[in-house]
C-alpha positions as CSV (number, residue, x, y, z in Angstrom):
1,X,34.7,6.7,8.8
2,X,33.6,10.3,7.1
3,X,34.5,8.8,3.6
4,X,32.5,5.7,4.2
5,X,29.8,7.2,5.6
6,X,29.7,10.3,2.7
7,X,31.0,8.3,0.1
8,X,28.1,7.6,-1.8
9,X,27.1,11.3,-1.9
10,X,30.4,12.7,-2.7
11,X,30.3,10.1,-5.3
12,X,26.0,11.0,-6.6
13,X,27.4,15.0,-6.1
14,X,30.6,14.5,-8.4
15,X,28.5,12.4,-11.4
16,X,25.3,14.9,-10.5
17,X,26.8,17.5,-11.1
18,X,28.7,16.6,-14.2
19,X,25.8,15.1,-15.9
20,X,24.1,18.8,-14.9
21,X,27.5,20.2,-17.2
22,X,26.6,18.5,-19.8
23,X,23.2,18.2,-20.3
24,X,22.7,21.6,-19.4
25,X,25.9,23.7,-19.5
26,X,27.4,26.1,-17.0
27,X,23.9,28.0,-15.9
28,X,22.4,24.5,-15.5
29,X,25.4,23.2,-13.4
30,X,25.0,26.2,-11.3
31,X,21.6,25.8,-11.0
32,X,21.9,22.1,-9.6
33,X,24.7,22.8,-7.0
34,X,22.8,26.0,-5.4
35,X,19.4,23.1,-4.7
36,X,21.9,21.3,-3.6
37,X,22.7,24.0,-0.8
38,X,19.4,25.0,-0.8
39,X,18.1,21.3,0.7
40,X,20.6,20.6,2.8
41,X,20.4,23.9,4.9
42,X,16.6,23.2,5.1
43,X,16.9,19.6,6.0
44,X,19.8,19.7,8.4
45,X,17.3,19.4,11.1
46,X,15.6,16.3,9.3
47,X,18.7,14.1,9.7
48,X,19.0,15.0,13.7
49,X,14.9,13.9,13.9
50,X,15.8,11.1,11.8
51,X,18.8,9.1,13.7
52,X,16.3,9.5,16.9
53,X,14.3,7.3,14.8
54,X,16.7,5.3,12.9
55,X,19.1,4.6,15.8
56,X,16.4,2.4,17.1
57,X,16.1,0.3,14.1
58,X,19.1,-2.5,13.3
59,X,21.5,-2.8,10.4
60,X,19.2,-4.1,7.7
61,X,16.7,-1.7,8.0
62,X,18.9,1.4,7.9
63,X,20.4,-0.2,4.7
64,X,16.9,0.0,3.6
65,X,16.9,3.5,4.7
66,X,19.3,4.1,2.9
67,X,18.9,2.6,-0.4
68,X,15.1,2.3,-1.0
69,X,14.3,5.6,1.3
70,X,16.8,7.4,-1.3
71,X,15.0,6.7,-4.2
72,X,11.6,7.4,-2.6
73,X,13.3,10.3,-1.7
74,X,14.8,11.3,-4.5
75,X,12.1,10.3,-7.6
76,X,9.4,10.4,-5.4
77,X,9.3,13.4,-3.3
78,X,11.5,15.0,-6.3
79,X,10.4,14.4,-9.3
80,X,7.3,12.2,-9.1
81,X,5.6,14.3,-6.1
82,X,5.3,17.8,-7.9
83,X,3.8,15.6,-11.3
84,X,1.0,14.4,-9.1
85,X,0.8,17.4,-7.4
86,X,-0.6,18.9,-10.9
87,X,-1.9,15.8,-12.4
88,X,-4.3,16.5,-9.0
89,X,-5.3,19.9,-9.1
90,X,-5.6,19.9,-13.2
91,X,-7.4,17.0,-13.5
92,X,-5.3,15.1,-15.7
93,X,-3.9,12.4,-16.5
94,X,-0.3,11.4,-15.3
95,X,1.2,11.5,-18.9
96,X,-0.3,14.6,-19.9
97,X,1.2,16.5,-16.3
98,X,4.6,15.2,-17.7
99,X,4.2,16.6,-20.5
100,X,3.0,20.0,-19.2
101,X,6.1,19.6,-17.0
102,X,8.5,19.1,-19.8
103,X,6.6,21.6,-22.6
104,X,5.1,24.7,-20.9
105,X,6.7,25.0,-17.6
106,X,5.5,28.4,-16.8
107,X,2.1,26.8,-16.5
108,X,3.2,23.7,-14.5
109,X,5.0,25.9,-11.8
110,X,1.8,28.0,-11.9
111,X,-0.2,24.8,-11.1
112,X,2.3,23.5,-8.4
113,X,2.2,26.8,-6.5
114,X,-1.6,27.1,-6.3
115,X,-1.5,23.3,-5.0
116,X,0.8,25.2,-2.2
117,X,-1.9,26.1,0.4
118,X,-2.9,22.1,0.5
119,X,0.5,21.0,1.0
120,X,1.4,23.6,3.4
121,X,-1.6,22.7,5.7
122,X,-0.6,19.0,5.4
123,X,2.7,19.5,5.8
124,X,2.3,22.2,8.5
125,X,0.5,20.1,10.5
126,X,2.2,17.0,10.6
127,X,5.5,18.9,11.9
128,X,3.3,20.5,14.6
129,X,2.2,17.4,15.8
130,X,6.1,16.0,15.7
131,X,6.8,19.2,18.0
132,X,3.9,18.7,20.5
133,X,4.0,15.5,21.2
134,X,7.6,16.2,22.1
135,X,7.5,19.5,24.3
136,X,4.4,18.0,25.8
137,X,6.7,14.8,27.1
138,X,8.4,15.3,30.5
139,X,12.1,14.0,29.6
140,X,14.8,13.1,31.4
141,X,16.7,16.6,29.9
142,X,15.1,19.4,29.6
143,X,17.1,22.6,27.5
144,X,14.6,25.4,27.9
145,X,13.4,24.2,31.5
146,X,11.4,27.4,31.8
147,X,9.2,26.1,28.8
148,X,9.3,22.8,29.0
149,X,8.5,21.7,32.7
150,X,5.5,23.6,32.8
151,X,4.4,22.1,29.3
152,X,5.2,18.9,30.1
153,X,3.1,19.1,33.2
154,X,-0.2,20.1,30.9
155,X,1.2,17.4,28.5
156,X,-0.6,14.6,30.8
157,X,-3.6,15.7,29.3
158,X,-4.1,13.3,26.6
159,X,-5.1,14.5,23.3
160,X,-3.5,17.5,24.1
161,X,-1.4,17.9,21.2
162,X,-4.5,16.8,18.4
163,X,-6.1,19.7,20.7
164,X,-3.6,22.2,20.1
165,X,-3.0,21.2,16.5
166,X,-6.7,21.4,15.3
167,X,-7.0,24.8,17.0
168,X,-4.1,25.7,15.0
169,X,-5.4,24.4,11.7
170,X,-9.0,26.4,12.8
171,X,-7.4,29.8,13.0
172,X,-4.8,29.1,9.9
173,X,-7.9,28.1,7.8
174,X,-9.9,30.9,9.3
175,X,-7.4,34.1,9.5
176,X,-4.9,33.0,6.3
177,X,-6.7,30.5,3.6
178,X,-9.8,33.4,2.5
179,X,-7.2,35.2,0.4
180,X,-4.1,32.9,-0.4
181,X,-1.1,34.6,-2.0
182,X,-1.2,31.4,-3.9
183,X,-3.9,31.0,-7.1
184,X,-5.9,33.3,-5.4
185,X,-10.0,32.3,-4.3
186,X,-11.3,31.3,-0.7
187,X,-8.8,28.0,-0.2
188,X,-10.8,27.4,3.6
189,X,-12.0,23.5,2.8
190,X,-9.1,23.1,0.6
191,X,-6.8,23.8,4.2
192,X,-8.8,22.4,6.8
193,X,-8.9,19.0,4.4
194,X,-5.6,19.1,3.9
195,X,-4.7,19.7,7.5
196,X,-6.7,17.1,8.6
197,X,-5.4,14.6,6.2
198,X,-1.8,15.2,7.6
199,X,-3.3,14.9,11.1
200,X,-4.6,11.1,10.6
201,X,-1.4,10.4,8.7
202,X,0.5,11.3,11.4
203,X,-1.6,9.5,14.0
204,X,-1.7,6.5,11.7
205,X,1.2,5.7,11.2
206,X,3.2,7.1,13.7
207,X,0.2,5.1,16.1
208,X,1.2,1.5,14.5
209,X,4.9,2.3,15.1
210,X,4.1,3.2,18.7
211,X,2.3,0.3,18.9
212,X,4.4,-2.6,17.7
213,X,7.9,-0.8,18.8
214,X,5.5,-1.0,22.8
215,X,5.5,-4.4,22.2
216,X,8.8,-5.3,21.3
217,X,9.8,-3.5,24.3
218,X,7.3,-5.4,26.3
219,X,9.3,-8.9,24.8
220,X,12.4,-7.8,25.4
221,X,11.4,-7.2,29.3
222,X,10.4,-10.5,29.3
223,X,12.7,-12.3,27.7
224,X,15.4,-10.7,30.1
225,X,13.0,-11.5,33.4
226,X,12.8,-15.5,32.0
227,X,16.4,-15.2,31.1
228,X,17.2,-14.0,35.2
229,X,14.7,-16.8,36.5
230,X,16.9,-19.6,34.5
231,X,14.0,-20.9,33.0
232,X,13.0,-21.5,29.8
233,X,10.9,-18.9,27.6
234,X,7.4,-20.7,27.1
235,X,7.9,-19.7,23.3
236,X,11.1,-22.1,23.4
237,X,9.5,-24.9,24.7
238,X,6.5,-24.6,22.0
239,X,8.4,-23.6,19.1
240,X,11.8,-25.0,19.7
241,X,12.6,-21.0,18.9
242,X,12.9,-18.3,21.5
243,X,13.1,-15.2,19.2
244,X,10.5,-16.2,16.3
245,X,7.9,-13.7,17.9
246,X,10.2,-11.0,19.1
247,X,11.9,-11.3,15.1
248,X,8.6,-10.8,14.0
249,X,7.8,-7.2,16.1
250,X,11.3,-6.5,15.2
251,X,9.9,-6.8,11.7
252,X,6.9,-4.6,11.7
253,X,8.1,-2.3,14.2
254,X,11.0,-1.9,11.7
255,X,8.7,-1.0,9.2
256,X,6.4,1.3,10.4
257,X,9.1,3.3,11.6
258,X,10.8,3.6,8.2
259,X,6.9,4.6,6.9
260,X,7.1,7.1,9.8
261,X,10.7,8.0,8.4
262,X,9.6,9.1,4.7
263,X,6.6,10.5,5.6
264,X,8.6,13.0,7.9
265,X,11.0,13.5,5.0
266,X,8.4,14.1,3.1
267,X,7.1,17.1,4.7
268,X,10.2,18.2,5.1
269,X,10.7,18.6,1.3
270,X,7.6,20.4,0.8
271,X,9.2,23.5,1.4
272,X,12.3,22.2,-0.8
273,X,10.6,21.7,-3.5
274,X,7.8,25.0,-3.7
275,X,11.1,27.1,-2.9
276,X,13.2,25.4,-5.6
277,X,10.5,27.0,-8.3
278,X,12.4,30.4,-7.4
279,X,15.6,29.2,-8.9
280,X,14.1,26.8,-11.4
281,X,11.1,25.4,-13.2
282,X,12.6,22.3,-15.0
283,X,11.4,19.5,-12.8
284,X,14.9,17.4,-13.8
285,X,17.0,20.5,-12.5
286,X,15.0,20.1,-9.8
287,X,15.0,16.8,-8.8
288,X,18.8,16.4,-9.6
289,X,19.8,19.2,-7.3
290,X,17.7,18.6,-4.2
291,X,18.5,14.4,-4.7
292,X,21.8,15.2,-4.6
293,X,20.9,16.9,-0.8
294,X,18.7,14.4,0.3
295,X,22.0,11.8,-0.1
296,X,23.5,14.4,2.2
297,X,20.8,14.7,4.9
298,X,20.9,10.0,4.6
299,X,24.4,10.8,4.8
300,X,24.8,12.9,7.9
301,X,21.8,10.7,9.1
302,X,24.2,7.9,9.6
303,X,27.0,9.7,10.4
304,X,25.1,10.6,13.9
305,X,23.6,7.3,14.9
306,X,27.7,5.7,14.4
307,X,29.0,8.5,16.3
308,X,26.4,8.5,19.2
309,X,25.9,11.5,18.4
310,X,22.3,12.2,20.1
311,X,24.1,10.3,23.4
312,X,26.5,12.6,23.6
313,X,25.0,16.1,22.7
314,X,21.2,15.6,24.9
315,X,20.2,18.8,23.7
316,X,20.4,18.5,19.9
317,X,17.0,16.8,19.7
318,X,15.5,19.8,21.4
319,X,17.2,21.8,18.7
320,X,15.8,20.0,15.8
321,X,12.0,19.4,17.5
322,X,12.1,23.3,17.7
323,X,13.5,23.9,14.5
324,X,10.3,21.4,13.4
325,X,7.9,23.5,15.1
326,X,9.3,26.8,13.8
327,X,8.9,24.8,10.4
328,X,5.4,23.6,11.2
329,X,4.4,27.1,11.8
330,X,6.1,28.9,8.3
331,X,4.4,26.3,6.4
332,X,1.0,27.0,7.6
333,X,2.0,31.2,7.5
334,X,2.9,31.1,3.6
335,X,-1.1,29.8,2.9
336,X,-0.9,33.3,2.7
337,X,2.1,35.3,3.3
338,X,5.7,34.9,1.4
339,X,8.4,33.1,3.4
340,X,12.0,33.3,1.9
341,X,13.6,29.5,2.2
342,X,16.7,32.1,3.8
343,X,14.9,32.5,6.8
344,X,13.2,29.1,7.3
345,X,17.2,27.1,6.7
346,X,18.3,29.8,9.2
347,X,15.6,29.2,11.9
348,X,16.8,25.9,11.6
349,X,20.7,25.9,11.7
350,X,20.7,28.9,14.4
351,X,18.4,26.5,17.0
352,X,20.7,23.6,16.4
353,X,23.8,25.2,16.4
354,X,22.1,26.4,20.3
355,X,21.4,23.2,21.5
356,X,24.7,22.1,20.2
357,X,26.7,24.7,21.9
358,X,24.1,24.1,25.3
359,X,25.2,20.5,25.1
360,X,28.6,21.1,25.2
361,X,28.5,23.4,28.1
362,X,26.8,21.0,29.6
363,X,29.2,18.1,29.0
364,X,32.0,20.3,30.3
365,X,30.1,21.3,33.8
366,X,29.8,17.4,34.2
367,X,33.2,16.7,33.0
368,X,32.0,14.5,30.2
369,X,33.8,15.7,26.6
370,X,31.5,13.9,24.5
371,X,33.0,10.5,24.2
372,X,31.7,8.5,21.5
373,X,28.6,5.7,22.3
374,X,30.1,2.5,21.7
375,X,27.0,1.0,21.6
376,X,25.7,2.4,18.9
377,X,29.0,1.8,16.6
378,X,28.3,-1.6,17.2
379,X,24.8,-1.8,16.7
380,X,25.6,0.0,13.7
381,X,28.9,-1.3,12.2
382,X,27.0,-3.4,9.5
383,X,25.5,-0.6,8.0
């Protein structure tokens, strides 16, 4: 099962980093292997948020996860992203930001950095809201039960979390955007527009998922109290076709939530790809090196919805929502202040590897070892 799930990435991380030998020789091989690293410790967090999300959606749709996400993944948040990034703040055209990529690339990693304080603020932000909107939740499990029941009992006020988020965004804009360590100049509107931006994308998108994912739900409880009556679903006796509608939520449900996927993916490689310009400013170094960890991150991705991974371990999610927050927060610190990508991977790993090692204890008090989810392998097996 480890080979078939990691094959593909062994197999991208073996031609990678050849192709990185030759094009580029032993300095540029090296280069490519320590991204490599460099993503996957960020992002190991990312793939425990992201089979809570994919392990709801069904075989085809974590195919598509897998094969389209990778190569928005890879060429767009990689490579294309950065080029925009400056095509943006430069005022030029697409073309000519290539070109300034591939010719002068002191000056293009001069522009990307003083895009920073925008990205961080979108970026930041979004992740916060990930964070809140979980800690605010009252949940079934609770890891840090001194934290989280009294949160979750202010989390019934709604809007909390857009509350607590726009104060946040205030005070960063306020206290940290006047005197940026980035391009230097007042960066205020630049952050608060920013910030909001990645506010209404969050509440966009992850809103329509909410929204049809509610309603496929809703189907699915009715479908079961027709199927316990023993009569027949009004939708059969119209359509001759019992599941056309609840296909059809399946459908956009599905799709939302993959939209939800790569926009959290893409906040997390915000900090991937600013932190990469300390070991490289050749955008195809770059993109190569951190591709090759984002196949790792799909990877392991899968690897924890086949194993039932998140069934087993309850606290892991807790982990990873913390490790979001703690990334939320650095994001919206370096508008100002320099954060090595060291301590942001390590915030990460350390509060997973906790929750990991609570959920054992855990499993062990309650005599459960962690036996695999069936369920899920099936649900799963076509993938």
């Amino acid at each position: 099962m480890l080979l078939k799930t990691f094959g593909w990435s062994f197999a991208v991380t073996v031609v990678g980093l050849g192709l990185a030998g030759v094009l580029w020789g032993w300095q540029g091989l090296a280069i490519v292997g320590i991204l490599s690293i460099l993503e996957i410790s960020l992002s190991f967090d990312n793939a425990v948020i992201n089979a809570g999300i994919l392990r709801k959606m069904n075989a085809f749709w974590q195919k598509i996860f897998l094969t389209v996400g990778i190569l928005i993944a890879v060429f767009g948040m990689r490579l294309v992203f950065p080029v925009v990034i400056v095509a943006i703040t430069a005022k030029m055209g697409p073309i000519e930001a290539v070109q300034l990529a591939v010719n002068d690339k002191a000056h293009y990693e001069e522009l990307v950095t003083s895009a920073h304080p925008a990205i961080a603020a979108f970026g930041g932000v979004f992740l916060l809201m990930i964070f809140l909107d979980f800690i605010f939740e009252d949940r079934d499990y609770k890891w840090l039960s001194w934290i989280e029941k009294p949160l979750a009992r202010i989390g019934k006020l709604d809007t909390l979390s857009v509350i607590v988020a726009l104060v946040v965004l205030l005070v960063s804009a306020v206290t940290l955007a006047p005197h940026v360590a980035h391009g230097g100049g007042d960066k205020t509107v630049t952050v608060l527009l920013s910030g909001i931006a990645g506010l209404i994308t969050y509440l966009v998108v992850g809103g329509i998922s909410g929204y049809f994912e509610g309603r496929l739900e809703d189907e699915d409880e009715a479908d079961g109290e027709v199927a316990e009556d023993g009569a027949k679903p009004a939708a059969t006796e119209k359509k001759g076709n019992g599941t056309g509608a609840a296909v059809g939520l399946a459908g956009k449900a599905a799709f939302f939530m993959f939209l939800y996927l790569e926009v959290i993916d893409a906040s997390f490689s915000f900090d991937g790809v600013i932190g990469a310009f300390a070991i490289t400013n050749d955008i195809f170094e770059m993109a190569l090196g951190l591709g090759i960890g984002a196949m790792y991150i799909r990877s392991l991705t899968v690897f924890l919805v086949r194993k039932g991974t998140l069934d087993d371990y309850v606290y892991l999610e807790h982990g990873a929502h913390y490790a979001i927050g703690a990334l939320g927060v650095i994001l919206l610190v370096t508008i100002r202040y320099e954060i090595s990508e060291v301590i942001t991977g390590l915030i990460g790993v350390v509060l997973i590897a906790l929750s990991f090692g609570s959920s054992v204890l855990r499993n062990r008090r309650e005599g459960k070892p962690g036996a695999e989810s069936s369920a899920q392998s099936e649900v799963t097996s076509g993938v």
